[in-house]
N, C-alpha and C positions, 0 to 999 in steps of 0.2 A: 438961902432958898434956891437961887442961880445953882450954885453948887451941885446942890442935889440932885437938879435938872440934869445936868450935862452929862453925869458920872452914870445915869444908868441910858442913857441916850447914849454915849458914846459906847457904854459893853452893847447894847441891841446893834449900833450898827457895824461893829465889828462882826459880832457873831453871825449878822446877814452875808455882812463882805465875805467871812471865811466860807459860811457854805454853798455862797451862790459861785465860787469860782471854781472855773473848770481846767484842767492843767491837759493840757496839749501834748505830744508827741509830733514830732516835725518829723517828717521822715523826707531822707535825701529825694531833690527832683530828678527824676532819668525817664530819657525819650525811651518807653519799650515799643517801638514801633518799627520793628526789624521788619522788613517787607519778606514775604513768604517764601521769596524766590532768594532772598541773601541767608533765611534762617535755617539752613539744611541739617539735617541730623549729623553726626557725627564728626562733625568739622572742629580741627585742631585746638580752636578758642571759644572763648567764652567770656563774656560781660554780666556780671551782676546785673540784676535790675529789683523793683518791687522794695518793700521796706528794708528796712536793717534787722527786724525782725523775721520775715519773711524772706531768704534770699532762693530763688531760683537763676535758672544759668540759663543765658538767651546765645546762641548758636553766633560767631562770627564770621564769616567768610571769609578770609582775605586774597583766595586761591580762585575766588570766583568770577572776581573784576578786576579791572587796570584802573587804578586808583591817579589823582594826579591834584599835585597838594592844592588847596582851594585857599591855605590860609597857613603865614609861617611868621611868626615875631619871636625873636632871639632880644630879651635886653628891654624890650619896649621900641625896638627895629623891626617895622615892618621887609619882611626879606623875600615876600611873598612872587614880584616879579623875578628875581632870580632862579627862582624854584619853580614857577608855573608851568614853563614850556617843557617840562617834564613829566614822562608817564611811568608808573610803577609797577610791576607785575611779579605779586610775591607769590611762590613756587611750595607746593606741598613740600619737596624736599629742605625746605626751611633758608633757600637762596631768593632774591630779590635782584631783578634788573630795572634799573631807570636806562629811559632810552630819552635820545633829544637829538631831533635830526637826524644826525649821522653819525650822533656819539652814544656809548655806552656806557656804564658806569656798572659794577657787576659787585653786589653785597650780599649779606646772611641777615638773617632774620631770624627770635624765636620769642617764646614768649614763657612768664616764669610759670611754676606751679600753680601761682591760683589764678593766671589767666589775666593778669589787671598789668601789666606792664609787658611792651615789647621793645624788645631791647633790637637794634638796627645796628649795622654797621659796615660802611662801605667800603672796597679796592684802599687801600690805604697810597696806593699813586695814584689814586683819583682824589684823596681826602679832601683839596682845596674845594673841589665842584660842589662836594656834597656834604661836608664839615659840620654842618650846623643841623643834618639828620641822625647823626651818629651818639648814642645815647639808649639809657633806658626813658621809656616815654609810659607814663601814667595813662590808659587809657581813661576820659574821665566820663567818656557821653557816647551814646551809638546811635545815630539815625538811620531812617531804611538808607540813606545814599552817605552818611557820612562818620567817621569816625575822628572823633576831638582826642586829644593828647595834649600832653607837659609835663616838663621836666620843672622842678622846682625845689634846686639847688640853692647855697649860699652867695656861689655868684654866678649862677647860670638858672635863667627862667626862660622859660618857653612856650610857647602856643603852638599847636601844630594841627591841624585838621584837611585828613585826606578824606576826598572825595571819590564815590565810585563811576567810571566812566564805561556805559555800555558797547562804546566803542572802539576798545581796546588801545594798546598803548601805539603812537605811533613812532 
């Protein structure tokens, strides 16, 4: 008698379980909060945003601010003081100059087809200064003042996140 109980009690609560579940779609998180004044028309790059279904292309400026890194770890090595008192100002002609003090360090910059990676890379008699910027870097997040980046290699991982500073490089 137990039996017979179970066997149609357990198909009713199956068949509840199966219809009452609802199956999700996750769609990737991204800051689209480009501020008005960083989102200008026609500027060289472009960031995904919105679902994976959904993609539109949100404007990146890089030509519009002096950027200066806010956050760098090579390895799980914070390397961020090294690189701080550095300012970035990348040039529509696809050149970048870091200034610090009274040095200069003089690179190229560009970015690939579909806008998700820029690849850097600096004076190669400078390499020691700047070594650990020289790479293709995964853009992976854009805020109105910040841009996150990494490289993640087999044996090179990166974090990189430059900041825009309104008051240019000095």
């Amino acid at each position: 008698m137990k039996k017979n109980f179970f066997v149609p009690a357990a198909i009713l609560l199956l068949a509840f379980s199966a219809t009452s579940c609802k199956k999700e779609t996750l769609s990737p998180v991204t800051d689209n909060t480009i501020a008005p004044e960083i989102a200008v028309p026609g500027s060289p790059a472009a960031i995904v945003s919105k679902s994976s279904n959904e993609r539109t292309v949100t404007p990146l400026v890089l030509e519009n601010y002096s950027w200066k890194v806010g956050n760098i770890s090579v390895n799980g090595i914070n390397l961020t003081p090294s690189y701080s008192e550095y300012g970035f100002k990348f040039n529509s002609n696809n050149s970048v100059v870091a200034t610090r003090e009274f040095a200069t360090v003089n690179g190229s910059w560009s970015l690939n087809n579909s806008n998700s990676i820029i690849a850097m890379l600096f004076d190669q008699n400078e390499k020691l200064r700047l070594a650990d910027l020289n790479g293709n870097w995964e853009i992976v997040r854009v805020t109105s003042r910040s841009i996150y980046m990494q490289i993640n290699d087999l044996a090179f991982q990166a974090e990189l996140r430059f900041d825009a500073t309104p008051f240019g490089v000095k």
